[in-house]
Gaussian input, Z-matrix of N, CA and C with variables (Angstrom, degrees):
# hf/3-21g

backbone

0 1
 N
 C     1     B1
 C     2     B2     1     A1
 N     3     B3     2     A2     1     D1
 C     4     B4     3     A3     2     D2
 C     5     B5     4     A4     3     D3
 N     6     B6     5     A5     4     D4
 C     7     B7     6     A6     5     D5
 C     8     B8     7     A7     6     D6
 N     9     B9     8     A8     7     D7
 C    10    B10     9     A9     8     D8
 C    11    B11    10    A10     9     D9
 N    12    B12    11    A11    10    D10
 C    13    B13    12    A12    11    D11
 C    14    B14    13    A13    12    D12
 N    15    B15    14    A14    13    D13
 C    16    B16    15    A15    14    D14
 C    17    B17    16    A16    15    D15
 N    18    B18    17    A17    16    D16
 C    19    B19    18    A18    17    D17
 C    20    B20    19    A19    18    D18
 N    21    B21    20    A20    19    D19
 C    22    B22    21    A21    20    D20
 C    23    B23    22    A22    21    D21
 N    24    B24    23    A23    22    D22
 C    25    B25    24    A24    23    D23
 C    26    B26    25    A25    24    D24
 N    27    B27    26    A26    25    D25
 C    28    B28    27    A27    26    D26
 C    29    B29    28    A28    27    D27
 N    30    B30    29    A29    28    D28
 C    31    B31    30    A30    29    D29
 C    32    B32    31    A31    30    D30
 N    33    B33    32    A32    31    D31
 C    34    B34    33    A33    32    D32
 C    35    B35    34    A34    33    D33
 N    36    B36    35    A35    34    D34
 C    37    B37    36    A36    35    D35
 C    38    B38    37    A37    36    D36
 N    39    B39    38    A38    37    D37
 C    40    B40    39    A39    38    D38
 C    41    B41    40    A40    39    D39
 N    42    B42    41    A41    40    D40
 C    43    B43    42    A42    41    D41
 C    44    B44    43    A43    42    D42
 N    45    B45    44    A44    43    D43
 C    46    B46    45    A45    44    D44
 C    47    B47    46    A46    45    D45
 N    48    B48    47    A47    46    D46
 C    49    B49    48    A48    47    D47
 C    50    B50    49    A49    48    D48
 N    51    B51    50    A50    49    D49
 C    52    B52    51    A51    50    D50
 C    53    B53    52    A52    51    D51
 N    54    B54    53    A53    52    D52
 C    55    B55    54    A54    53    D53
 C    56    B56    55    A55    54    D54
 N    57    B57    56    A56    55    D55
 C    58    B58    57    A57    56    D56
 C    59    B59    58    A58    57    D57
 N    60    B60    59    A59    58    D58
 C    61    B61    60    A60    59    D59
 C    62    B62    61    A61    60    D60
 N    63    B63    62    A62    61    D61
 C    64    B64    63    A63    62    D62
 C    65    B65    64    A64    63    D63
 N    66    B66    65    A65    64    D64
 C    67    B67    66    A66    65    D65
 C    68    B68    67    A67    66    D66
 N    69    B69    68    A68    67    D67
 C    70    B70    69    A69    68    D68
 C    71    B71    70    A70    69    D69
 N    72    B72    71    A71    70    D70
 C    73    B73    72    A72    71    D71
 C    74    B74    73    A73    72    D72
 N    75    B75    74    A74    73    D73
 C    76    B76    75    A75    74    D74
 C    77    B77    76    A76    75    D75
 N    78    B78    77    A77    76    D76
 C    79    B79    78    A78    77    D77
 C    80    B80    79    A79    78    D78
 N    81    B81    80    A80    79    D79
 C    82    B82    81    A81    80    D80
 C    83    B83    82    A82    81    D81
 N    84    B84    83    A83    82    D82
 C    85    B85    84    A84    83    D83
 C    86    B86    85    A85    84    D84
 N    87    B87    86    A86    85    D85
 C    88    B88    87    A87    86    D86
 C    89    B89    88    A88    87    D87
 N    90    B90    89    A89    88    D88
 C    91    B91    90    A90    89    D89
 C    92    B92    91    A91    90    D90
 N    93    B93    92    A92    91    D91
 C    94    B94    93    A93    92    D92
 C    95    B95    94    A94    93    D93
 N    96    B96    95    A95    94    D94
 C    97    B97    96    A96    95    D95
 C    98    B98    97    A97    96    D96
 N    99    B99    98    A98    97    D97
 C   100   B100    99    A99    98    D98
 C   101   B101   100   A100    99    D99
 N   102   B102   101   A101   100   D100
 C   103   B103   102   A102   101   D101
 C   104   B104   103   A103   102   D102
 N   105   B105   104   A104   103   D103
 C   106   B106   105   A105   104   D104
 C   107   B107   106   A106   105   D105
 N   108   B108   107   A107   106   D106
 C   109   B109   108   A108   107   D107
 C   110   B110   109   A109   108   D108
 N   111   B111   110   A110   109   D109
 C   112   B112   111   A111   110   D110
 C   113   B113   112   A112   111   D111
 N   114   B114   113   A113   112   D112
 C   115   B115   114   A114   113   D113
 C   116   B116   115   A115   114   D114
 N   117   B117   116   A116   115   D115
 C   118   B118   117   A117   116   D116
 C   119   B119   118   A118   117   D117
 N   120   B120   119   A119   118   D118
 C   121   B121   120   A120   119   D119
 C   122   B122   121   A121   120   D120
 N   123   B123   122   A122   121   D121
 C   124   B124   123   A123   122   D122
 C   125   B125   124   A124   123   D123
 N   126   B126   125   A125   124   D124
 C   127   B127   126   A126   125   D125
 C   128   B128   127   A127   126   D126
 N   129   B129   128   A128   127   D127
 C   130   B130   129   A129   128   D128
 C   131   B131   130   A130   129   D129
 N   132   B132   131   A131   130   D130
 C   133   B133   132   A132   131   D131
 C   134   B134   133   A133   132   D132
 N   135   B135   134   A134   133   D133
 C   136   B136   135   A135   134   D134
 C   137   B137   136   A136   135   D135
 N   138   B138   137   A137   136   D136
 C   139   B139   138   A138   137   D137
 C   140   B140   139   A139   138   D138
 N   141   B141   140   A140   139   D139
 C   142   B142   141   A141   140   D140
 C   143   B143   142   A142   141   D141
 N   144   B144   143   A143   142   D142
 C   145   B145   144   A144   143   D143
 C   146   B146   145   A145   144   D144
 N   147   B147   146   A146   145   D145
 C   148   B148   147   A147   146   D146
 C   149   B149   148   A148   147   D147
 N   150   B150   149   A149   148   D148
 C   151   B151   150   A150   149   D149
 C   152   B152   151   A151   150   D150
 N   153   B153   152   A152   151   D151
 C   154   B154   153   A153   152   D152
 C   155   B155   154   A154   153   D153
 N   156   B156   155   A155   154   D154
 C   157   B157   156   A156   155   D155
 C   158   B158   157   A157   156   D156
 N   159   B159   158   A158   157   D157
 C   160   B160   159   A159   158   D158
 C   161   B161   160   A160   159   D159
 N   162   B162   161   A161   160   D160
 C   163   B163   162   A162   161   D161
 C   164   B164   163   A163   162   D162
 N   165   B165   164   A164   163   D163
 C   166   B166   165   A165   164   D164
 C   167   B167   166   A166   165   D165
 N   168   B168   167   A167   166   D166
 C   169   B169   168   A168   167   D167
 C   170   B170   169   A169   168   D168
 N   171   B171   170   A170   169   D169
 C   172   B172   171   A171   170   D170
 C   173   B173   172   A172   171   D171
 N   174   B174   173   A173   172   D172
 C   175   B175   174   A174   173   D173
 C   176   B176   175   A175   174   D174
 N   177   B177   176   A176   175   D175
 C   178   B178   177   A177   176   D176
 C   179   B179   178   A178   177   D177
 N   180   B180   179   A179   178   D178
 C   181   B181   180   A180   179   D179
 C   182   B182   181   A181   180   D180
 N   183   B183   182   A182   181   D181
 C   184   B184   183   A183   182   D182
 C   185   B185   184   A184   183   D183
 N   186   B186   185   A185   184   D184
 C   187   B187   186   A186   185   D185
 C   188   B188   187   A187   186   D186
 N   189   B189   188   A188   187   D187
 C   190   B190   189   A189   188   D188
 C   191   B191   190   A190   189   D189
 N   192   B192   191   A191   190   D190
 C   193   B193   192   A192   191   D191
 C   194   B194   193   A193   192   D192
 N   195   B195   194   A194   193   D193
 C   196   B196   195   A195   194   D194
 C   197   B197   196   A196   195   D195
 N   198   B198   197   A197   196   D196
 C   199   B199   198   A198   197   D197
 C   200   B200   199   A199   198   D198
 N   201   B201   200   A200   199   D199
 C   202   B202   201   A201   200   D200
 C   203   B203   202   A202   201   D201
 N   204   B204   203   A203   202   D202
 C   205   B205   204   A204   203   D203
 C   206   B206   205   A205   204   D204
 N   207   B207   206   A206   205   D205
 C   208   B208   207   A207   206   D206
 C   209   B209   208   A208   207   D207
 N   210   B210   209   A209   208   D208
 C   211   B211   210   A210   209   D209
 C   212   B212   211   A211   210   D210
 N   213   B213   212   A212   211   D211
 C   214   B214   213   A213   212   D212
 C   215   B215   214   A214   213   D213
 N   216   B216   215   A215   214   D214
 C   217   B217   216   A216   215   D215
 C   218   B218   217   A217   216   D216
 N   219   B219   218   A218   217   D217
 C   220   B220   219   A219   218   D218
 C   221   B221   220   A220   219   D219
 N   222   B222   221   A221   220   D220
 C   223   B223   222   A222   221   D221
 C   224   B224   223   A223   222   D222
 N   225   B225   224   A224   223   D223
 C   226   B226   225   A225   224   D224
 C   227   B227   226   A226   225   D225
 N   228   B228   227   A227   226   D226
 C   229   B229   228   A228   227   D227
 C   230   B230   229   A229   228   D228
 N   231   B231   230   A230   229   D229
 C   232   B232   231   A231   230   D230
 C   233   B233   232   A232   231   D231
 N   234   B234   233   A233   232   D232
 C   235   B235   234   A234   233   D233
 C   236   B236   235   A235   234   D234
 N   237   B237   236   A236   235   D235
 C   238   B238   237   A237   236   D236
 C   239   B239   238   A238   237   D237
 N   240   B240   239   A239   238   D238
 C   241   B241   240   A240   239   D239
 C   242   B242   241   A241   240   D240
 N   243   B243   242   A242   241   D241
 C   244   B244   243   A243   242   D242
 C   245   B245   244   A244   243   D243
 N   246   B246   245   A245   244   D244
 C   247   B247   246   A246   245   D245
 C   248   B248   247   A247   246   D246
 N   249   B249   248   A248   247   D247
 C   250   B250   249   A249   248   D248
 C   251   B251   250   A250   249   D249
 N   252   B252   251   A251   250   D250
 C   253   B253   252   A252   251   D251
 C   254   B254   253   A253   252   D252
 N   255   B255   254   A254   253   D253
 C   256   B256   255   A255   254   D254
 C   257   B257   256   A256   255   D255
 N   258   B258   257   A257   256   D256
 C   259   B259   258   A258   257   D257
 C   260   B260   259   A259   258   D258
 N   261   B261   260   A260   259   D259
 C   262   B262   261   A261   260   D260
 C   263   B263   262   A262   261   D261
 N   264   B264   263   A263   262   D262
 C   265   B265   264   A264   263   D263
 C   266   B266   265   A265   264   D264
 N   267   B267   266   A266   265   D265
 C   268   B268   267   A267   266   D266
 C   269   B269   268   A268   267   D267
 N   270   B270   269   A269   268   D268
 C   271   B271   270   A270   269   D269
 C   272   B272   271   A271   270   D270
 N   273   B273   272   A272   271   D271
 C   274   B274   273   A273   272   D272
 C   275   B275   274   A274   273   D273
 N   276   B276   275   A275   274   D274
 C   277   B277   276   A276   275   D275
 C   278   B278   277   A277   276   D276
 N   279   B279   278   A278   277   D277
 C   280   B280   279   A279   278   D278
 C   281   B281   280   A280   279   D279
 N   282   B282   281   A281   280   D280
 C   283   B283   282   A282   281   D281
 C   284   B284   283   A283   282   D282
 N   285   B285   284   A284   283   D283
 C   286   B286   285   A285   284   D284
 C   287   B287   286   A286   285   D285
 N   288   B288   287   A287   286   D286
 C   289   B289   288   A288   287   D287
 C   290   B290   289   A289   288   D288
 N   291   B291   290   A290   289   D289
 C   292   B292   291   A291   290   D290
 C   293   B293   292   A292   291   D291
 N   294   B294   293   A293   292   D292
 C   295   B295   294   A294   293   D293
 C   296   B296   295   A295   294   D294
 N   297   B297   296   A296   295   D295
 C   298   B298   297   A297   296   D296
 C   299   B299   298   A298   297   D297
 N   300   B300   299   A299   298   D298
 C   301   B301   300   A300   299   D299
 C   302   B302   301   A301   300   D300
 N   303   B303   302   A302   301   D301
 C   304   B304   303   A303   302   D302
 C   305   B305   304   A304   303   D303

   B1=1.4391
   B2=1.5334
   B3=1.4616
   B4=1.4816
   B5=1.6377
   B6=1.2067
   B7=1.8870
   B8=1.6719
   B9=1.4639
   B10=1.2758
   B11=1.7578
   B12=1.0630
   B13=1.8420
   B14=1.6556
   B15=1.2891
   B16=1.8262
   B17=1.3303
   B18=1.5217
   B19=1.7514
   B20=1.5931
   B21=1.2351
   B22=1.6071
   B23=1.3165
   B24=1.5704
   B25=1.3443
   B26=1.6483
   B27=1.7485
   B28=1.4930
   B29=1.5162
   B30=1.4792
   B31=1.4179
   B32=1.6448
   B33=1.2826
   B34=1.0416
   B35=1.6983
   B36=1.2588
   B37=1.9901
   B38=1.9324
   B39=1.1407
   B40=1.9809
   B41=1.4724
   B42=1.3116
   B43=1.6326
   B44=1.6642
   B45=0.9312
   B46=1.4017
   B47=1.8055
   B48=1.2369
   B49=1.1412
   B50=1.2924
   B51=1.6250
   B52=1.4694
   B53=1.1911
   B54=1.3281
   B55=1.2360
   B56=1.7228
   B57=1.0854
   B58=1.8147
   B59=1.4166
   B60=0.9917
   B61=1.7434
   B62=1.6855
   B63=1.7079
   B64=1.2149
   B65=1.7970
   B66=1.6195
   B67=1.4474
   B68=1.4784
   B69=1.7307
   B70=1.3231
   B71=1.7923
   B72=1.2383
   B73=1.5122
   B74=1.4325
   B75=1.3132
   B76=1.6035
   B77=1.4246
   B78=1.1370
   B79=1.3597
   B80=1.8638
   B81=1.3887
   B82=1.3786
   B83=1.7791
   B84=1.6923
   B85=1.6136
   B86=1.2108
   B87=1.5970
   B88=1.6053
   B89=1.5603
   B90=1.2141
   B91=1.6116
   B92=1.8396
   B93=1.1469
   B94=1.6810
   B95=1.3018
   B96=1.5778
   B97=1.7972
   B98=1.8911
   B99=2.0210
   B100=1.8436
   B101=1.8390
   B102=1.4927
   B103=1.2073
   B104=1.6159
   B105=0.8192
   B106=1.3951
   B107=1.9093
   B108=1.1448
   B109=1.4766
   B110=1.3867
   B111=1.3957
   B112=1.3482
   B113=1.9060
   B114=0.7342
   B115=1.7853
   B116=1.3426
   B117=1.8086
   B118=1.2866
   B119=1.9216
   B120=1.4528
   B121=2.0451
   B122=1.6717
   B123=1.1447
   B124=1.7383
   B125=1.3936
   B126=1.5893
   B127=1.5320
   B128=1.7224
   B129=1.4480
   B130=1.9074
   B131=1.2720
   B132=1.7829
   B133=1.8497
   B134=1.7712
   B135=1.3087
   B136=1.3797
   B137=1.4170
   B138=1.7361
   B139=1.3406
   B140=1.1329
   B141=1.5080
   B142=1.5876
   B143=1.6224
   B144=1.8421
   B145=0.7933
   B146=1.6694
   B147=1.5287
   B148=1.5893
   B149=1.3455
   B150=1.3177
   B151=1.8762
   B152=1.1531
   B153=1.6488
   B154=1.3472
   B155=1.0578
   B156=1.6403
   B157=0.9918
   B158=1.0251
   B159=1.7335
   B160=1.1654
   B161=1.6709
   B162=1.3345
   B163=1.5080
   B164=1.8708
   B165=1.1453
   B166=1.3095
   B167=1.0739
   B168=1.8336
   B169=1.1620
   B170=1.4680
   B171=1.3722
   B172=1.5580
   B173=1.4954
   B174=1.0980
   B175=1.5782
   B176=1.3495
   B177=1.3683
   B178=1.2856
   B179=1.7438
   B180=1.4297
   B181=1.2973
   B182=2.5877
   B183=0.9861
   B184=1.2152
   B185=1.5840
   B186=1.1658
   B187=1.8222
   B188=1.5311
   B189=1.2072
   B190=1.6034
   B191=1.8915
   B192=1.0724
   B193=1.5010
   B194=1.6162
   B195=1.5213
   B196=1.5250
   B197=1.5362
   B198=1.3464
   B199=1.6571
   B200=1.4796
   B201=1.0824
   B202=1.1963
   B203=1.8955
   B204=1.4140
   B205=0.8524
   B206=1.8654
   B207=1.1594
   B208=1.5930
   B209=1.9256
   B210=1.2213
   B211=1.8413
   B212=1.5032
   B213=1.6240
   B214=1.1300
   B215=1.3599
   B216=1.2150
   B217=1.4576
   B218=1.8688
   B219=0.8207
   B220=1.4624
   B221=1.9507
   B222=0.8985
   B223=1.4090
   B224=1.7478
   B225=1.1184
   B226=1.6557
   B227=1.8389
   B228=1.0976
   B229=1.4603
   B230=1.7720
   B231=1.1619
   B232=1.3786
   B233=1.9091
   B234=1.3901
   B235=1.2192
   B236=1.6234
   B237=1.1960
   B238=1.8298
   B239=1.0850
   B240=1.2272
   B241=1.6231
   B242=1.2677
   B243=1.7957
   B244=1.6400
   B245=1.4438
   B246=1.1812
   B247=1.8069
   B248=1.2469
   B249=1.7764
   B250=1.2615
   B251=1.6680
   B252=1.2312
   B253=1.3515
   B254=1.7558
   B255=1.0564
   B256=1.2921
   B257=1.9771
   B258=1.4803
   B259=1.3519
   B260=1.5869
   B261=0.7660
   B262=1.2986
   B263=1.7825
   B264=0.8331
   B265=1.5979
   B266=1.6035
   B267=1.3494
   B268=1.1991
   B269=1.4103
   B270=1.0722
   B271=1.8182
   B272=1.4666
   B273=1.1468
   B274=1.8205
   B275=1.1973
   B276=1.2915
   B277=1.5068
   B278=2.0878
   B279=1.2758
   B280=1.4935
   B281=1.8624
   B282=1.1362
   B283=1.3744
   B284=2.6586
   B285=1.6492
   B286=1.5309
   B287=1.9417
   B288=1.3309
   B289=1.4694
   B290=1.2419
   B291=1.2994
   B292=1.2723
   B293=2.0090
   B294=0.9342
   B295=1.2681
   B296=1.5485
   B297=1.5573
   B298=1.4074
   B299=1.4998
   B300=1.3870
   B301=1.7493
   B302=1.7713
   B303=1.4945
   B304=1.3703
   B305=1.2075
   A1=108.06
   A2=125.28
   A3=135.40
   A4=109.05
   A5=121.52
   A6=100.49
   A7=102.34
   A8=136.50
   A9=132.40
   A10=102.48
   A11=123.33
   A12=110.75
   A13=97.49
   A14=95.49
   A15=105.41
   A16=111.99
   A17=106.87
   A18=98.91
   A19=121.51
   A20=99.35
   A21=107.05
   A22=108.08
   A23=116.58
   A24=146.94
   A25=103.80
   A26=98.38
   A27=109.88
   A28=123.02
   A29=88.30
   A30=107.54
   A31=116.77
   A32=134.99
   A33=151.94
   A34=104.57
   A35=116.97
   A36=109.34
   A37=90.22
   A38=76.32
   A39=90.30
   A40=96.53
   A41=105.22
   A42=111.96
   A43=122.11
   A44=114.82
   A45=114.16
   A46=116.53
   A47=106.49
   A48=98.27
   A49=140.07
   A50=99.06
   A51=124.24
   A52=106.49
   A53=140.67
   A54=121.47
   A55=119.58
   A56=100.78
   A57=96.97
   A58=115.89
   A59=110.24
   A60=129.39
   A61=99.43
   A62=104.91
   A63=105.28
   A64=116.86
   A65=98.05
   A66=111.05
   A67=112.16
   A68=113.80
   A69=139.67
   A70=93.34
   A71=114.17
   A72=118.53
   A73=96.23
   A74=107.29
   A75=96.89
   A76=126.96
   A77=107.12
   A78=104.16
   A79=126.68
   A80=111.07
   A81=141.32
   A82=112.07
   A83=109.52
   A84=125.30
   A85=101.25
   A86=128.14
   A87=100.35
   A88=109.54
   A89=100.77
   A90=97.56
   A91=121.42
   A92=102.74
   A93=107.58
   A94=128.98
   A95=91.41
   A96=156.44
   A97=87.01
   A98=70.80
   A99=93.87
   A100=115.68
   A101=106.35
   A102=130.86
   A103=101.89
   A104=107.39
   A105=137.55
   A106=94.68
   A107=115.96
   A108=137.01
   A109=121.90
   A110=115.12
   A111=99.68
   A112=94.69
   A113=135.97
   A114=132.03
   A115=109.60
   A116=120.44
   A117=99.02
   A118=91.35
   A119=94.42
   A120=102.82
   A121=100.52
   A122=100.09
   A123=97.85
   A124=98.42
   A125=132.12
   A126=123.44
   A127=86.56
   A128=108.73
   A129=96.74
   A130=107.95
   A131=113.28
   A132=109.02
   A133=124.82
   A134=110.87
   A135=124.79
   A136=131.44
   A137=106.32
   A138=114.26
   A139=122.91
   A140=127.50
   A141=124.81
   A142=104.42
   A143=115.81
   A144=102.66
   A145=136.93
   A146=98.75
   A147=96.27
   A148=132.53
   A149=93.33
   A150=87.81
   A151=122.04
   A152=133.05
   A153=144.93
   A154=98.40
   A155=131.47
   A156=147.23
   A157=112.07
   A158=124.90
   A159=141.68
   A160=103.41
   A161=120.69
   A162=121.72
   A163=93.42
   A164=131.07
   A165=125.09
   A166=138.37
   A167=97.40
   A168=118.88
   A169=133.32
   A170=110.17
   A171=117.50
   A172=111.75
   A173=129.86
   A174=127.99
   A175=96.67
   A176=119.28
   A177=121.23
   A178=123.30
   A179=120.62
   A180=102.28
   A181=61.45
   A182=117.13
   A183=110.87
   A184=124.88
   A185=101.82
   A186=105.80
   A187=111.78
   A188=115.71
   A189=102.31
   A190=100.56
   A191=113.09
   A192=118.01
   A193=114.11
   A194=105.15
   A195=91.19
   A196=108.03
   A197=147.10
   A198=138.77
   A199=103.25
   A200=135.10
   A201=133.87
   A202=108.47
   A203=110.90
   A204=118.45
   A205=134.31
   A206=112.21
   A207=128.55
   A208=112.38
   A209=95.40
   A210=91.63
   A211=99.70
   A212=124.80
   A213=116.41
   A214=111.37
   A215=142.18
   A216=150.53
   A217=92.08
   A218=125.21
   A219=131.16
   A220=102.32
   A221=125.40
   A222=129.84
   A223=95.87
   A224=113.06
   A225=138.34
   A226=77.92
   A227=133.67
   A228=103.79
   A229=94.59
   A230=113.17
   A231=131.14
   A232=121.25
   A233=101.73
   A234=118.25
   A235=124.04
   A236=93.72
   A237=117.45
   A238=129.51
   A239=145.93
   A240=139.49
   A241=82.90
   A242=112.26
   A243=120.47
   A244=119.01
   A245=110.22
   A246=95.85
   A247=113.27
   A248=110.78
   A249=101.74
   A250=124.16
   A251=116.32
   A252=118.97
   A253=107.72
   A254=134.53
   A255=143.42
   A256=95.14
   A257=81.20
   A258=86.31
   A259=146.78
   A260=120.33
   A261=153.38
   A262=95.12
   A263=127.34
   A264=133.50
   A265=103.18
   A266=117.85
   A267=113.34
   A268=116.12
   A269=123.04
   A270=108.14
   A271=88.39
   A272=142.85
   A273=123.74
   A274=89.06
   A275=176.03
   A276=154.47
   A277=87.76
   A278=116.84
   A279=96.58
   A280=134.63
   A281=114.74
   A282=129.59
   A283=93.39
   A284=79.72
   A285=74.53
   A286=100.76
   A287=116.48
   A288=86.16
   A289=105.59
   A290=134.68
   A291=131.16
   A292=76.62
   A293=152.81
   A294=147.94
   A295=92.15
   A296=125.60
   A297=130.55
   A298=93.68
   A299=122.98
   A300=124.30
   A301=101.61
   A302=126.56
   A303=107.58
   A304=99.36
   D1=113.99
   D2=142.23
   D3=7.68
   D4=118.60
   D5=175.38
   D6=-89.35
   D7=3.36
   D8=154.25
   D9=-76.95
   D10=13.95
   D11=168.73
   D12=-130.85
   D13=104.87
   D14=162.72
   D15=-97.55
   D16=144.97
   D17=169.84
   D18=-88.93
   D19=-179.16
   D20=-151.20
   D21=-51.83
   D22=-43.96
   D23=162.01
   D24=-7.38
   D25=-96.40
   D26=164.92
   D27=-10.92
   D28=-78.43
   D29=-169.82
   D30=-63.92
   D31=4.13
   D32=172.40
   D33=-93.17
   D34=-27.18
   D35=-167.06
   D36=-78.04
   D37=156.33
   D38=167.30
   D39=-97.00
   D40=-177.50
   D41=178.59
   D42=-74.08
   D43=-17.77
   D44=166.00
   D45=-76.30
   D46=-38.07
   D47=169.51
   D48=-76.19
   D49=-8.92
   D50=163.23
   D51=-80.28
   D52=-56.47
   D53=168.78
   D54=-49.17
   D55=-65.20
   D56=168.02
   D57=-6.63
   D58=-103.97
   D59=135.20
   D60=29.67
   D61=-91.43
   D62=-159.38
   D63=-68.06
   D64=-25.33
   D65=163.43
   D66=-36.51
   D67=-78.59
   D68=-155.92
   D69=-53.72
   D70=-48.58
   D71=-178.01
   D72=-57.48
   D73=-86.76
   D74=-167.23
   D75=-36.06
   D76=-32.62
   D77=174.90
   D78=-91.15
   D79=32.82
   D80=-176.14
   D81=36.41
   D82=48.08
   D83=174.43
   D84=80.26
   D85=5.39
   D86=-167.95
   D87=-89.84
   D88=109.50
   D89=179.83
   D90=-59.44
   D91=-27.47
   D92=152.91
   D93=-0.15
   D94=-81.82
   D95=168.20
   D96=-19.80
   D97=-88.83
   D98=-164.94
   D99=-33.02
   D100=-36.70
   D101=-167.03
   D102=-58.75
   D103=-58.52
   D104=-164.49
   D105=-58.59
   D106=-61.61
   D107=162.76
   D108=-49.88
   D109=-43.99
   D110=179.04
   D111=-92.80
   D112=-8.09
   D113=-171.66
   D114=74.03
   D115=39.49
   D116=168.72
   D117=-139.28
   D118=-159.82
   D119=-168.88
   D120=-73.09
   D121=172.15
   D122=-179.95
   D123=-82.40
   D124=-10.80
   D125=-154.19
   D126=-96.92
   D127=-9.97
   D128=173.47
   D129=-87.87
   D130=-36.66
   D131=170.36
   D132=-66.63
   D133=-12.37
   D134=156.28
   D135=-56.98
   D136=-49.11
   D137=165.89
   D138=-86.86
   D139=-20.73
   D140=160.73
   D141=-46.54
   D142=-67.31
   D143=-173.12
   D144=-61.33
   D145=-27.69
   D146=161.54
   D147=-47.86
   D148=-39.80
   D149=172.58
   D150=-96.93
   D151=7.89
   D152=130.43
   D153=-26.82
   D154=-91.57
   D155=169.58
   D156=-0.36
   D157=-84.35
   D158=-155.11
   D159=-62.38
   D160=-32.88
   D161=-170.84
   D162=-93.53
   D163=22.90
   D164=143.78
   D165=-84.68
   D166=-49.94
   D167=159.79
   D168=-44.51
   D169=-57.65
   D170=157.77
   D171=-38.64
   D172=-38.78
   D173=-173.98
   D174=-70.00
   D175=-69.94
   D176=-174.86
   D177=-57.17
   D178=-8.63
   D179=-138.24
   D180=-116.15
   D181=-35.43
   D182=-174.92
   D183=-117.07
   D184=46.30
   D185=-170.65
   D186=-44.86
   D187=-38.65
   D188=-167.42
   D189=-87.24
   D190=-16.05
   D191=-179.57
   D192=-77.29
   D193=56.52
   D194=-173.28
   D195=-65.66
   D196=-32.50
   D197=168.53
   D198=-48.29
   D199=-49.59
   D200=-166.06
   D201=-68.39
   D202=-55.01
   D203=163.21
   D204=-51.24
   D205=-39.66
   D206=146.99
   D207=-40.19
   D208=-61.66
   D209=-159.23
   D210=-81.07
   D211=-18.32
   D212=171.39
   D213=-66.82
   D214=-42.20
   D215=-143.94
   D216=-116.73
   D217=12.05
   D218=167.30
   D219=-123.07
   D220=-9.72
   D221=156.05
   D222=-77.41
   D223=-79.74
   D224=-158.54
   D225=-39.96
   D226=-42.82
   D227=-157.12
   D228=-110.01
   D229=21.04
   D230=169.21
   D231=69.97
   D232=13.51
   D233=167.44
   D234=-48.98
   D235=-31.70
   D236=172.69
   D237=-133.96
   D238=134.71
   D239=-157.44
   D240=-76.65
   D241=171.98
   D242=155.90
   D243=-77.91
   D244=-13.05
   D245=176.11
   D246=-81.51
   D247=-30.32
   D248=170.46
   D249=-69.70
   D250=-35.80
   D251=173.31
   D252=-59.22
   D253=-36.59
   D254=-165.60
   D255=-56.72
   D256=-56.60
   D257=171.64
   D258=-76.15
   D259=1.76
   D260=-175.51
   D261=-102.90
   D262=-53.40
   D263=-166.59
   D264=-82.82
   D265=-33.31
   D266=171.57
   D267=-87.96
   D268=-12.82
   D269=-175.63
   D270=-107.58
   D271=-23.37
   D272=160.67
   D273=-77.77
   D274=-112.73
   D275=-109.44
   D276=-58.48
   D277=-96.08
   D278=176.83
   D279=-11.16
   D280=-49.42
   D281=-166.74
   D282=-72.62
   D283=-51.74
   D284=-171.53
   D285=-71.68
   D286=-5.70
   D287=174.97
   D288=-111.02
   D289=2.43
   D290=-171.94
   D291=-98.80
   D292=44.58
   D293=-173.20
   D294=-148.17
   D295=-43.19
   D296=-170.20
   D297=-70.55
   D298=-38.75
   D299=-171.06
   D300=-54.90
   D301=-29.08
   D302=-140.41
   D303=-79.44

């Protein structure tokens, strides 16, 4: 792969999560490590990384859904509650199929 073509993945983290990232590497996954580095418990570098995780997945799991993909990963970093995102995801899923009917 070209290193001017990143996938969506990448190009979706903000800069902290890029640093994260380069942390967790350098320091060969040990969340321990990371712990130790950022000054907090490993059960907070657990849930950072879980929702690392989770905002990959969203990339991968909905590529052509970039709205969908937006309000999920704006929940995930708590910008939006989940009920509100729930909602938001369901009346554009409604709106685009009541749009597929016409």
């Amino acid at each position: 792969m070209p290193i001017n073509v990143m996938p969506n993945w990448i190009v979706s983290l903000d800069d902290e999560d890029i640093t994260f990232v380069k942390r967790f590497i350098m320091s060969s996954g040990s969340l321990k490590e990371i712990a130790k580095q950022y000054s907090v418990t490993y059960p907070t570098v657990r849930l950072r990384l879980d929702r690392l995780i989770q905002k990959i997945k969203i990339e991968d799991e909905i590529p052509n859904e970039k709205y969908i993909s937006l309000i999920k990963r704006l929940a995930l970093d708590e910008k939006i509650d989940f009920a509100t995102a729930k909602v938001l995801i369901s009346e554009y899923k409604k709106e685009k199929n009541e749009g597929d009917l016409v």
